[in-house]
MOPAC internal coordinates of N, CA, C and O (Angstrom, degrees):
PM7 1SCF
backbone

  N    0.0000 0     0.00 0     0.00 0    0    0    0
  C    1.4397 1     0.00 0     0.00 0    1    0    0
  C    1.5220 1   112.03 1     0.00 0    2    1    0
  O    1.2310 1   129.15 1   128.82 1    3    2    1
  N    1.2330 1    99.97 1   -51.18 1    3    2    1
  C    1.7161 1   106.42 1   174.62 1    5    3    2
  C    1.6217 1   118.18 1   -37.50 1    6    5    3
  O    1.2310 1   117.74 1   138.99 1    7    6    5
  N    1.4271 1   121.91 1   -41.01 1    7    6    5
  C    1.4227 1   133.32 1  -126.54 1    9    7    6
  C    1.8225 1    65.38 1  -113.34 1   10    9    7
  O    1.2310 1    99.19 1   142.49 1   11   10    9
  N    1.5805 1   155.06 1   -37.51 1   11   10    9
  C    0.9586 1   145.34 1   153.96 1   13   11   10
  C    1.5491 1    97.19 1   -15.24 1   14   13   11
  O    1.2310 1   128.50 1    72.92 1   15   14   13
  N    1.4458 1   101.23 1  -107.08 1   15   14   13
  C    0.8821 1   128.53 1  -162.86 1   17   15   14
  C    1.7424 1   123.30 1   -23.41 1   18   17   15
  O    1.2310 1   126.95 1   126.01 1   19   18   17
  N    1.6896 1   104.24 1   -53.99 1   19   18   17
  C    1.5126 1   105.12 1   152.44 1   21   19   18
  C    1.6172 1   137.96 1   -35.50 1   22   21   19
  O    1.2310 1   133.96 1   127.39 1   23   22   21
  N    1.4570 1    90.62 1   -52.61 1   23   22   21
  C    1.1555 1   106.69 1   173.19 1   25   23   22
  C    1.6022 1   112.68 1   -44.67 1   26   25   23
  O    1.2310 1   127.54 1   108.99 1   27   26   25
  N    1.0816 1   103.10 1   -71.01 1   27   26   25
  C    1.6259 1   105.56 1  -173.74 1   29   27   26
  C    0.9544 1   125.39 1   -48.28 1   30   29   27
  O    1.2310 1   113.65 1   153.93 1   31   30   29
  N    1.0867 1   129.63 1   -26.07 1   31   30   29
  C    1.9313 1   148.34 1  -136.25 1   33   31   30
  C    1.8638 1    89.59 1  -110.06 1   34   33   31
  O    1.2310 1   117.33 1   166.62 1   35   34   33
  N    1.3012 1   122.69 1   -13.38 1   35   34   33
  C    1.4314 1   109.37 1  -156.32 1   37   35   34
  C    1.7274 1    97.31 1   -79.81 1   38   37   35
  O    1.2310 1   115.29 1    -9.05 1   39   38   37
  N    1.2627 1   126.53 1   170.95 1   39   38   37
  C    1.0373 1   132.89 1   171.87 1   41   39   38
  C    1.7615 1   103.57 1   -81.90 1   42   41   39
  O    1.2310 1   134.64 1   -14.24 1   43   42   41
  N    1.2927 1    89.29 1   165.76 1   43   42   41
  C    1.9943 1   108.04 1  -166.19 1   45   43   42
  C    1.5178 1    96.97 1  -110.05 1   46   45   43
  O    1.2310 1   113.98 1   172.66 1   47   46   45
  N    1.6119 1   129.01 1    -7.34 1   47   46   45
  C    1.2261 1    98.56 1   163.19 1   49   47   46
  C    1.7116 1   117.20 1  -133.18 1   50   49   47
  O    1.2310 1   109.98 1   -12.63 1   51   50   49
  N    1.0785 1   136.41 1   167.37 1   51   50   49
  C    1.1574 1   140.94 1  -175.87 1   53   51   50
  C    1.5823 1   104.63 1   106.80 1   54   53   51
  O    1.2310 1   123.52 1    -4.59 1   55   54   53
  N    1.3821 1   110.86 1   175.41 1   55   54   53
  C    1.5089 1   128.71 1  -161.40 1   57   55   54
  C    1.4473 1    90.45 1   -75.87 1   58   57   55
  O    1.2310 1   121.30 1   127.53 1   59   58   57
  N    1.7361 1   115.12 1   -52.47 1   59   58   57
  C    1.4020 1   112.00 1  -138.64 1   61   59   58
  C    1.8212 1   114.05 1   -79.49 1   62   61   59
  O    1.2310 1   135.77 1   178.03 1   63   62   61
  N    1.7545 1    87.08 1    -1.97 1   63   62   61
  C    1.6757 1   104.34 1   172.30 1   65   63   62
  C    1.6390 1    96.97 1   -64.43 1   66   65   63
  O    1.2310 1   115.87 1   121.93 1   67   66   65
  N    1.2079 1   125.45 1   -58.07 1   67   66   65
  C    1.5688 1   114.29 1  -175.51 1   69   67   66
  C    1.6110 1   107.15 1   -62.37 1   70   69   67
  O    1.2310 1   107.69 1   114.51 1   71   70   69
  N    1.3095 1   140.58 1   -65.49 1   71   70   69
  C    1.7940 1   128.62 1  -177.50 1   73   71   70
  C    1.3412 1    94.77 1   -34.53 1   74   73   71
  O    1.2310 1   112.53 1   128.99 1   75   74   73
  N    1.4390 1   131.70 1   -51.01 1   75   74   73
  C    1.5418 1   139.07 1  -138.23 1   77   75   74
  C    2.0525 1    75.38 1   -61.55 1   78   77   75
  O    1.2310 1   126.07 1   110.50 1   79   78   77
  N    1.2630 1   105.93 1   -69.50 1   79   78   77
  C    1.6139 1   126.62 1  -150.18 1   81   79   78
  C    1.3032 1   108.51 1   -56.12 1   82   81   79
  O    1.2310 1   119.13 1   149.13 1   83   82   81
  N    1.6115 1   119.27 1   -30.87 1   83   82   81
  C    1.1888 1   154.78 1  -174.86 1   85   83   82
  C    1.6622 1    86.25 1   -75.49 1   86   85   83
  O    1.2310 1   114.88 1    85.35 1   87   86   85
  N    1.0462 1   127.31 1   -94.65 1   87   86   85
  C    1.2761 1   137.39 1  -171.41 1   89   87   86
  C    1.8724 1   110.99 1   -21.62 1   90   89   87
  O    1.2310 1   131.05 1    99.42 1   91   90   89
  N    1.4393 1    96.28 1   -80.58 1   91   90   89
  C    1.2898 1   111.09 1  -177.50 1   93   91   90
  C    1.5801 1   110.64 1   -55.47 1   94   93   91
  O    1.2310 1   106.47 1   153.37 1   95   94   93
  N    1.4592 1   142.76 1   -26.63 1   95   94   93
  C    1.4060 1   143.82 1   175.12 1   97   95   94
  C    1.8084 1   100.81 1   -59.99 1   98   97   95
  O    1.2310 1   132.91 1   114.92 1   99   98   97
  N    1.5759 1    92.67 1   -65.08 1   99   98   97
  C    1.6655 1    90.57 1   178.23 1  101   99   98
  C    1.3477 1   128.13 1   -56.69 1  102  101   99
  O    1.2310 1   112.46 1   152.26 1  103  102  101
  N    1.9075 1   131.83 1   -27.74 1  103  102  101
  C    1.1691 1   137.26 1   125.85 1  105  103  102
  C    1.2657 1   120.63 1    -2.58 1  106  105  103
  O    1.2310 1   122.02 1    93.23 1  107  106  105
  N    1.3581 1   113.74 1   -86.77 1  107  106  105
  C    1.2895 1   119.14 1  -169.81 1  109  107  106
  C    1.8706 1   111.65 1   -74.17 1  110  109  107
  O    1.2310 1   114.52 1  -175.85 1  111  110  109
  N    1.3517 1   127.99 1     4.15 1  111  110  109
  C    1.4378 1   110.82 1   174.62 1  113  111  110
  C    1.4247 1    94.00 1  -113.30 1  114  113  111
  O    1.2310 1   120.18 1  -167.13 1  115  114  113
  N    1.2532 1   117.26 1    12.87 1  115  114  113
  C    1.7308 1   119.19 1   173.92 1  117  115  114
  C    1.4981 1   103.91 1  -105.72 1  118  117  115
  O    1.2310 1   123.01 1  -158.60 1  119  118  117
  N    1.0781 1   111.85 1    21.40 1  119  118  117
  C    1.8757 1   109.27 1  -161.88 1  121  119  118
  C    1.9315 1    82.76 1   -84.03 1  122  121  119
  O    1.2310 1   132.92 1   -64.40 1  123  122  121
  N    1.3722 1    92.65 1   115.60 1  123  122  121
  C    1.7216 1   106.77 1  -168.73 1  125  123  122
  C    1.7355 1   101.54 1  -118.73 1  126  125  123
  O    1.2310 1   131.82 1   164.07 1  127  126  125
  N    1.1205 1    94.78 1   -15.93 1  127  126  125
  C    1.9864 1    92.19 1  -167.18 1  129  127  126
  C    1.6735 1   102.12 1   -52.71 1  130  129  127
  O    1.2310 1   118.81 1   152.48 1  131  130  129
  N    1.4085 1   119.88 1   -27.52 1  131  130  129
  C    1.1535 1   129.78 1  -173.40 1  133  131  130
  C    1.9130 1   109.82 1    68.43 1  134  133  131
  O    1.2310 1   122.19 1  -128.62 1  135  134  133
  N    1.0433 1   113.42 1    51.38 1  135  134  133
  C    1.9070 1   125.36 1   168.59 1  137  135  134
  C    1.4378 1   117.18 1   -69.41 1  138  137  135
  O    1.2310 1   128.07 1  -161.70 1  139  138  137
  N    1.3099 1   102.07 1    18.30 1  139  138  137
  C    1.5020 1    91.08 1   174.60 1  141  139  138
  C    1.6073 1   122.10 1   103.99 1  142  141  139
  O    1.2310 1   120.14 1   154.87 1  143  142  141
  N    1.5587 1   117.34 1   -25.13 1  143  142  141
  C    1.2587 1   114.19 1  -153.15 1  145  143  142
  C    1.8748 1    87.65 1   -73.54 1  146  145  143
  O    1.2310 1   138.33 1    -4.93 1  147  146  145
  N    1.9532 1    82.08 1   175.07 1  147  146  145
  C    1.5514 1    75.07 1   165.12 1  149  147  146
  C    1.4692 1   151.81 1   -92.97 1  150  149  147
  O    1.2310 1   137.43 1   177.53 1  151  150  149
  N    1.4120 1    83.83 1    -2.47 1  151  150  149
  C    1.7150 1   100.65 1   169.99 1  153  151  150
  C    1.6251 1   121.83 1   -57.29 1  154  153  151
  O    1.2310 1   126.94 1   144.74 1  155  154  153
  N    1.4382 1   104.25 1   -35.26 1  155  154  153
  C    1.7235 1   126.78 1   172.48 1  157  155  154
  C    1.6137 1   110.87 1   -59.32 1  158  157  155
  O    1.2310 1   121.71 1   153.39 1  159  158  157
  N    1.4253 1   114.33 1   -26.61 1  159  158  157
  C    1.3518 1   111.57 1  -150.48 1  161  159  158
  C    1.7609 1    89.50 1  -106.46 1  162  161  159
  O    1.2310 1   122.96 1   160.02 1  163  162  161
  N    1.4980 1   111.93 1   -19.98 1  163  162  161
  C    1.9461 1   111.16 1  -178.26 1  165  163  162
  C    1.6858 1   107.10 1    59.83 1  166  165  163
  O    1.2310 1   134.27 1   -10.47 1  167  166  165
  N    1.1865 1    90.00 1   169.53 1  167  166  165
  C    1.5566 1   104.98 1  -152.45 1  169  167  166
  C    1.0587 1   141.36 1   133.08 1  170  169  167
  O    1.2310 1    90.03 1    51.94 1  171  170  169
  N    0.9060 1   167.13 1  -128.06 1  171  170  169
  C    1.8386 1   175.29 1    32.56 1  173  171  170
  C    1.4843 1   107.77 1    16.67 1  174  173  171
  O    1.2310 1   112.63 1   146.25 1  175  174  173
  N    1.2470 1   131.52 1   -33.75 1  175  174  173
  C    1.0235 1   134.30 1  -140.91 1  177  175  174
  C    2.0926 1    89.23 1   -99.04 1  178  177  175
  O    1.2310 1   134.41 1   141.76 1  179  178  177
  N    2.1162 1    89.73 1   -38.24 1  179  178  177
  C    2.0056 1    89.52 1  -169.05 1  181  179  178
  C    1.1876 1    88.38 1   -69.90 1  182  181  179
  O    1.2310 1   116.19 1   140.97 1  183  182  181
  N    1.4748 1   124.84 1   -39.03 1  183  182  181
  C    1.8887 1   115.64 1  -166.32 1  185  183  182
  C    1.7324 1   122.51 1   -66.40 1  186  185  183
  O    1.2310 1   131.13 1   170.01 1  187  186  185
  N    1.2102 1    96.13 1    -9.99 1  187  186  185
  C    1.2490 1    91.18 1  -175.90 1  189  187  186
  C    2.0526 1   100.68 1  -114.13 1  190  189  187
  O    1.2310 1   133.89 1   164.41 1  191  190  189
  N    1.0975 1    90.76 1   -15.59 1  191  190  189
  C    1.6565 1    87.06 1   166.41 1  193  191  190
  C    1.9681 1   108.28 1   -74.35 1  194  193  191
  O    1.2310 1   131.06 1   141.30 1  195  194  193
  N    1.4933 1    96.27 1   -38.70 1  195  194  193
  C    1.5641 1    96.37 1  -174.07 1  197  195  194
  C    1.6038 1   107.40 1   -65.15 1  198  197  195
  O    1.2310 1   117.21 1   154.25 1  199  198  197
  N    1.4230 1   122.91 1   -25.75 1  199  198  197
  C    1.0023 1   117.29 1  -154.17 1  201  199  198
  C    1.6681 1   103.44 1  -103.37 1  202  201  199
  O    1.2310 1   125.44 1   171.80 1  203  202  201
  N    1.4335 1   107.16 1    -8.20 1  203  202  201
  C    1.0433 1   117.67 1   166.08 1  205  203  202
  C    1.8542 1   127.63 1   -74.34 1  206  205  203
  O    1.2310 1   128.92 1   148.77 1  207  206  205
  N    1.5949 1   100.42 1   -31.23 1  207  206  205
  C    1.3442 1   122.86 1  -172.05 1  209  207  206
  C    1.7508 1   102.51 1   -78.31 1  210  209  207
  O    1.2310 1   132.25 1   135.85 1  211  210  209
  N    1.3390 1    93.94 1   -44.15 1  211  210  209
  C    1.7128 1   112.17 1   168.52 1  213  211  210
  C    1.5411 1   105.22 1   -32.24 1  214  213  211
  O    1.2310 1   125.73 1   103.87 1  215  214  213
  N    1.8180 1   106.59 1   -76.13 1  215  214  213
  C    1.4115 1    93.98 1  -163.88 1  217  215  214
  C    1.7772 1   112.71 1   -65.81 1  218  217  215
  O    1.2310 1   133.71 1   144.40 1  219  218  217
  N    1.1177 1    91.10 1   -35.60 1  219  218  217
  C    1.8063 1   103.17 1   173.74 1  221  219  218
  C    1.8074 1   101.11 1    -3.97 1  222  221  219
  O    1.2310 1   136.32 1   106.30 1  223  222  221
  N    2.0800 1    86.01 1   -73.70 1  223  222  221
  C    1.5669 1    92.88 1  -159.85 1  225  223  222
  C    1.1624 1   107.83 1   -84.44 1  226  225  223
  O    1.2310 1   111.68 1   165.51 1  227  226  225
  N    1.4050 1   133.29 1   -14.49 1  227  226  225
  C    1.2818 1   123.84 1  -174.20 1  229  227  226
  C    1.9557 1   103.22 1   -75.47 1  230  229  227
  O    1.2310 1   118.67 1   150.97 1  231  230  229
  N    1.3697 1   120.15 1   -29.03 1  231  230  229
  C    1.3938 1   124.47 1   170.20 1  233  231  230
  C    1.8155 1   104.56 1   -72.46 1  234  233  231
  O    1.2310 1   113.04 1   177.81 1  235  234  233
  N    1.1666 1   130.75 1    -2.19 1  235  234  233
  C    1.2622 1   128.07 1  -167.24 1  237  235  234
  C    1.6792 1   107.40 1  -106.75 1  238  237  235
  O    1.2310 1   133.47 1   147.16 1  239  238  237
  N    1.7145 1    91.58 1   -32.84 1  239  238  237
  C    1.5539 1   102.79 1   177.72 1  241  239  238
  C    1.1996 1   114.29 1   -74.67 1  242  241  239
  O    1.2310 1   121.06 1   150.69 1  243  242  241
  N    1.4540 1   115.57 1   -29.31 1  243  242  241
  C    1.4693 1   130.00 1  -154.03 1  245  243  242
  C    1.8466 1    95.50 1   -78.41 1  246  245  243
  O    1.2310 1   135.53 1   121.81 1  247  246  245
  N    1.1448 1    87.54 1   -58.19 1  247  246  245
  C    1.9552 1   107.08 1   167.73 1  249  247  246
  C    2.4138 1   107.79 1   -41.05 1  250  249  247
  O    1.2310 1   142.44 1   126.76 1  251  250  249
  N    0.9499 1    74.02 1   -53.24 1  251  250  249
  C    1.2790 1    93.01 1  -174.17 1  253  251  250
  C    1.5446 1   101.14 1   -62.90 1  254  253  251
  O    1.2310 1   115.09 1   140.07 1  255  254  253
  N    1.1426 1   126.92 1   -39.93 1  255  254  253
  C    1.5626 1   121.20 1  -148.51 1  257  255  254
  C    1.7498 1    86.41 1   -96.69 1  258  257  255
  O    1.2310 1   114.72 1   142.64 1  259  258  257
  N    1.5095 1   127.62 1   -37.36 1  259  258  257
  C    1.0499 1   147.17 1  -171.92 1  261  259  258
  C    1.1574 1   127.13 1   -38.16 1  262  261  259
  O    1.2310 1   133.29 1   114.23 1  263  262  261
  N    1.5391 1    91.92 1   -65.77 1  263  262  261
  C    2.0956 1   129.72 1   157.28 1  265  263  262
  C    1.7036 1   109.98 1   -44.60 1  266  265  263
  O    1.2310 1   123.20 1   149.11 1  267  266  265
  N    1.4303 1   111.48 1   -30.89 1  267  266  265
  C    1.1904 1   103.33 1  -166.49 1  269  267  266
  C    1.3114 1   111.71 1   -97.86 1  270  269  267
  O    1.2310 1   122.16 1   160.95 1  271  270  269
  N    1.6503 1   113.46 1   -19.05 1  271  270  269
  C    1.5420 1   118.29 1  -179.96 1  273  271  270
  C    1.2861 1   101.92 1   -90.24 1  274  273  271
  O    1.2310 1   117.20 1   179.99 1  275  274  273
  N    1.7784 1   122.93 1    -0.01 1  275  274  273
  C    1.7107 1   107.06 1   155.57 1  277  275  274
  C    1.0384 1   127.46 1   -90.50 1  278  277  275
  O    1.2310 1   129.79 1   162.70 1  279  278  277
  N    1.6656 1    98.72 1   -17.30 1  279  278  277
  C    1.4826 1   122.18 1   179.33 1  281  279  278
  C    1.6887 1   113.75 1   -61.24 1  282  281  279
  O    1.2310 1   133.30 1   146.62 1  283  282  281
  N    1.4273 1    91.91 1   -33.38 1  283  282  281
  C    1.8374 1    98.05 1  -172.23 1  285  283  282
  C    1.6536 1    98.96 1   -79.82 1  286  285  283
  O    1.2310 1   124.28 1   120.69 1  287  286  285
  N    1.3283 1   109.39 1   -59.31 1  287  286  285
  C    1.6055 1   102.20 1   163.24 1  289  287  286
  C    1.1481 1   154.33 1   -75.91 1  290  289  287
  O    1.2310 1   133.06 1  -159.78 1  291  290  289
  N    1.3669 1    92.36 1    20.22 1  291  290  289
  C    1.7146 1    94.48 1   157.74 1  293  291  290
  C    1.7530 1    94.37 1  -109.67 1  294  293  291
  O    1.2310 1   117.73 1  -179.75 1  295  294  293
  N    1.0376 1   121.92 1     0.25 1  295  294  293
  C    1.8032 1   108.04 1   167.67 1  297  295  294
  C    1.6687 1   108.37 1   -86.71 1  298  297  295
  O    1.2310 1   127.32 1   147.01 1  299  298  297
  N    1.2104 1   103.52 1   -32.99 1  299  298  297
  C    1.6342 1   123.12 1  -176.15 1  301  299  298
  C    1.8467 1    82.85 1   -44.90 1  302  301  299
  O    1.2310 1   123.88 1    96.32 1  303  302  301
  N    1.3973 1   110.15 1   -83.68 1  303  302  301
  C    1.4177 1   124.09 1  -151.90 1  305  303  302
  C    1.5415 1   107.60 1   -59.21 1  306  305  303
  O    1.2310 1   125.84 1   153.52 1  307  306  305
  N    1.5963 1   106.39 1   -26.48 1  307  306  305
  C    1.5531 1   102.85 1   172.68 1  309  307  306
  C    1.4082 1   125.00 1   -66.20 1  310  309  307
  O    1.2310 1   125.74 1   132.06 1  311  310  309
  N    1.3394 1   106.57 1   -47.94 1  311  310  309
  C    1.6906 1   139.06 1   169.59 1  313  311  310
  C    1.8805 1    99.54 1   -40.28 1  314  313  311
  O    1.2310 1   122.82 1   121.34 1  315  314  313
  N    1.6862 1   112.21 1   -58.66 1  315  314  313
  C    1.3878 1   113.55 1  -173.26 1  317  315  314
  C    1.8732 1    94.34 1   -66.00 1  318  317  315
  O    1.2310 1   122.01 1   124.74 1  319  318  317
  N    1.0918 1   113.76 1   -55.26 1  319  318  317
  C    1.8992 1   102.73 1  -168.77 1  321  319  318
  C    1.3677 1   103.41 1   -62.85 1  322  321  319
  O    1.2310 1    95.16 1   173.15 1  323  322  321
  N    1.2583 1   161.02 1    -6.85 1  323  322  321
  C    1.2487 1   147.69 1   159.90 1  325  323  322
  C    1.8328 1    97.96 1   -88.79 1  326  325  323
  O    1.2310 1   117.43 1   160.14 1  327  326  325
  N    1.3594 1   122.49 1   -19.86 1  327  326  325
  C    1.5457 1    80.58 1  -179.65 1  329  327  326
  C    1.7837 1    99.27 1  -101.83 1  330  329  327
  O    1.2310 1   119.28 1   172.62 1  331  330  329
  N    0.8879 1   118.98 1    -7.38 1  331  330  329
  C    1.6451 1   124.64 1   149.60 1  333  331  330
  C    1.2938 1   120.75 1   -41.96 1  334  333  331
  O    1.2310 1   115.77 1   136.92 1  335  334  333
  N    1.1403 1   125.63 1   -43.08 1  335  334  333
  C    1.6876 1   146.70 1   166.76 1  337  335  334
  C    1.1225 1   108.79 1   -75.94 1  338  337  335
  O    1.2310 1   117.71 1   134.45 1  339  338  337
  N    1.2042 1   121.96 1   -45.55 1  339  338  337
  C    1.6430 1   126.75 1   174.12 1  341  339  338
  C    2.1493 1   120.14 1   -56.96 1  342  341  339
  O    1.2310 1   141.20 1   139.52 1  343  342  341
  N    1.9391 1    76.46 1   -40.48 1  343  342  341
  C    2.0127 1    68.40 1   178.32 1  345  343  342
  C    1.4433 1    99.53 1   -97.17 1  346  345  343
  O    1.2310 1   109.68 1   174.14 1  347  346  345
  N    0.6739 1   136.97 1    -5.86 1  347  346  345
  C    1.8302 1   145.39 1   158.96 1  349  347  346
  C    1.8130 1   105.00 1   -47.77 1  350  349  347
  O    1.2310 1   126.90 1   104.80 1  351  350  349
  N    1.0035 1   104.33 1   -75.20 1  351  350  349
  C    1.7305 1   102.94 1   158.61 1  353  351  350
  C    1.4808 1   120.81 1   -54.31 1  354  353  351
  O    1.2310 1   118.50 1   118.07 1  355  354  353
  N    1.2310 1   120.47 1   -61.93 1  355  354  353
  C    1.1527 1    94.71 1   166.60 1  357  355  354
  C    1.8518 1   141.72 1   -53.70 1  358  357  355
  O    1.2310 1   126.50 1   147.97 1  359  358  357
  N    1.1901 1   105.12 1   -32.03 1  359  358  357
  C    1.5053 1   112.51 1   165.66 1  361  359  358
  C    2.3019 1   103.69 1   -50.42 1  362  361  359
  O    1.2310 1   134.39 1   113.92 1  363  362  361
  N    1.5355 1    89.77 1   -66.08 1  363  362  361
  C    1.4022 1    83.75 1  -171.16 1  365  363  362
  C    1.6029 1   116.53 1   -46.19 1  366  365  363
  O    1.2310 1   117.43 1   147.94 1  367  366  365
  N    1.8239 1   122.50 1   -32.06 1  367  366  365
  C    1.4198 1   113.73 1  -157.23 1  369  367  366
  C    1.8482 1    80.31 1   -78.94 1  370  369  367
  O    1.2310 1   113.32 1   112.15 1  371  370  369
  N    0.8523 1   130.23 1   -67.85 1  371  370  369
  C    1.6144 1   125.75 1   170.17 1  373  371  370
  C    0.9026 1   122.50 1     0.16 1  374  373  371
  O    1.2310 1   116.38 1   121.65 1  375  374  373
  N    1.6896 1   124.48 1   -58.35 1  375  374  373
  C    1.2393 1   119.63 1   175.26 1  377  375  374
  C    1.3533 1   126.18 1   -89.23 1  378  377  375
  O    1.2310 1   120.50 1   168.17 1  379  378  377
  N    1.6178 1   116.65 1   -11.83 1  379  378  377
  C    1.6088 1   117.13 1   163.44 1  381  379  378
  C    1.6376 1   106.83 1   -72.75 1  382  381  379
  O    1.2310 1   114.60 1   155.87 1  383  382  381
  N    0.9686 1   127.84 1   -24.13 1  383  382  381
  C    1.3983 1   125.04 1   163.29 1  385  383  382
  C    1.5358 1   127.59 1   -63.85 1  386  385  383
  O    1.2310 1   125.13 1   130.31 1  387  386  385
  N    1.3748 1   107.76 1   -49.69 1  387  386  385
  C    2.0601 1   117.93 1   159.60 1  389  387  386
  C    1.8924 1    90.15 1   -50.99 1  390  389  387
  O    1.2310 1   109.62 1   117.05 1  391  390  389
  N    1.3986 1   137.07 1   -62.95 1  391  390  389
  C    0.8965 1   121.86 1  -135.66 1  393  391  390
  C    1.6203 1    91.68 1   -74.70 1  394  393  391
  O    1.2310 1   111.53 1   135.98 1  395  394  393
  N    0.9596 1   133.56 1   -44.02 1  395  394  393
  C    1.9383 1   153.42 1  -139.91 1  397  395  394
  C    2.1013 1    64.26 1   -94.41 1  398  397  395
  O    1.2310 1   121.63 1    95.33 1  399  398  397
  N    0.8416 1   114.49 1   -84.67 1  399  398  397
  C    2.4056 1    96.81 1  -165.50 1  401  399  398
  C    1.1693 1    80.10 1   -26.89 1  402  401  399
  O    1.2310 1   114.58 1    91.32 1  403  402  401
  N    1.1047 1   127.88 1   -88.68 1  403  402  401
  C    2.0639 1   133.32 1  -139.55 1  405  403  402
  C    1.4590 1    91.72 1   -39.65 1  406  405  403
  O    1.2310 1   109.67 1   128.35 1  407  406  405
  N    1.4883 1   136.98 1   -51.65 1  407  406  405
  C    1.4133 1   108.76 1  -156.37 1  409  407  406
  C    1.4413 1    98.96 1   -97.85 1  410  409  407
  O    1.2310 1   114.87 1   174.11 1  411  410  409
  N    1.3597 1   127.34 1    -5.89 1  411  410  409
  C    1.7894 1   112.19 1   164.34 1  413  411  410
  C    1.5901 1    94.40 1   -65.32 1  414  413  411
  O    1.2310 1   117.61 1   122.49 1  415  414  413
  N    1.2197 1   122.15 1   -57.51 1  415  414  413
  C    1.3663 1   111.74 1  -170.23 1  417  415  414
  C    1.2969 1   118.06 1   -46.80 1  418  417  415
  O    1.2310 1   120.63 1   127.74 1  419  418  417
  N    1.3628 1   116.39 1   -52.26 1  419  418  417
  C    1.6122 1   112.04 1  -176.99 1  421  419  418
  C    1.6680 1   118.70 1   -67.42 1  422  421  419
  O    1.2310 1   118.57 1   156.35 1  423  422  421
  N    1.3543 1   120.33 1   -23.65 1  423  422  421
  C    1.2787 1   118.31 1   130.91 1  425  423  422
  C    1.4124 1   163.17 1    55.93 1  426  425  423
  O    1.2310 1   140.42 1    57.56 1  427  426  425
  N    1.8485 1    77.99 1  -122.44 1  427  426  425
  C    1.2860 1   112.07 1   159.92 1  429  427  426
  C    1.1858 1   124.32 1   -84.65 1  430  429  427
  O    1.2310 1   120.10 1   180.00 1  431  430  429

């Protein structure tokens, strides 16, 4: 139950979320103390609990991986409107500079 709970709680981005997931999966199919559960005891009953836990995380990862490819694109689209704004200013200081030559030139 515990190793639930870990599980969930981990953060969705960085490397050490996968060792973390990595870690704790192999944990729990090494659970050797033999306490009773039913995975210890084999059967129909561990295969279909394992295979149940399976989709668990693979729907948890999927969730997880999901968040992060909106996560990347909504920085993507933020990243593009500041440098949109960025050559926007730059165009304008450009042209107060053509304008500021024209009147040294006229001037002189």
């Amino acid at each position: 139950m515990a190793v639930y709970v870990l599980r969930t709680r981990l953060p969705i981005l960085g490397s050490s979320y996968s060792r973390c997931l990595v870690a704790l999966r192999s944990k729990m199919s090494s659970d050797t103390d033999g306490s009773g559960s039913i995975r210890a005891a084999g059967g129909a009953f561990s295969k279909k609990e394992q295979a149940q836990e399976d989709q668990y995380f693979k729907r948890l990862e999927a969730q997880q991986l999901q968040k992060l490819r909106e996560h990347h694109a909504e920085e993507i689209d933020s990243h593009e409107d500041a440098i949109k704004h960025l050559e926007e200013q730059i165009a304008r200081h450009k042209d107060k500079i053509k304008r500021h030559e024209k009147k040294i030139e006229e001037h002189n």
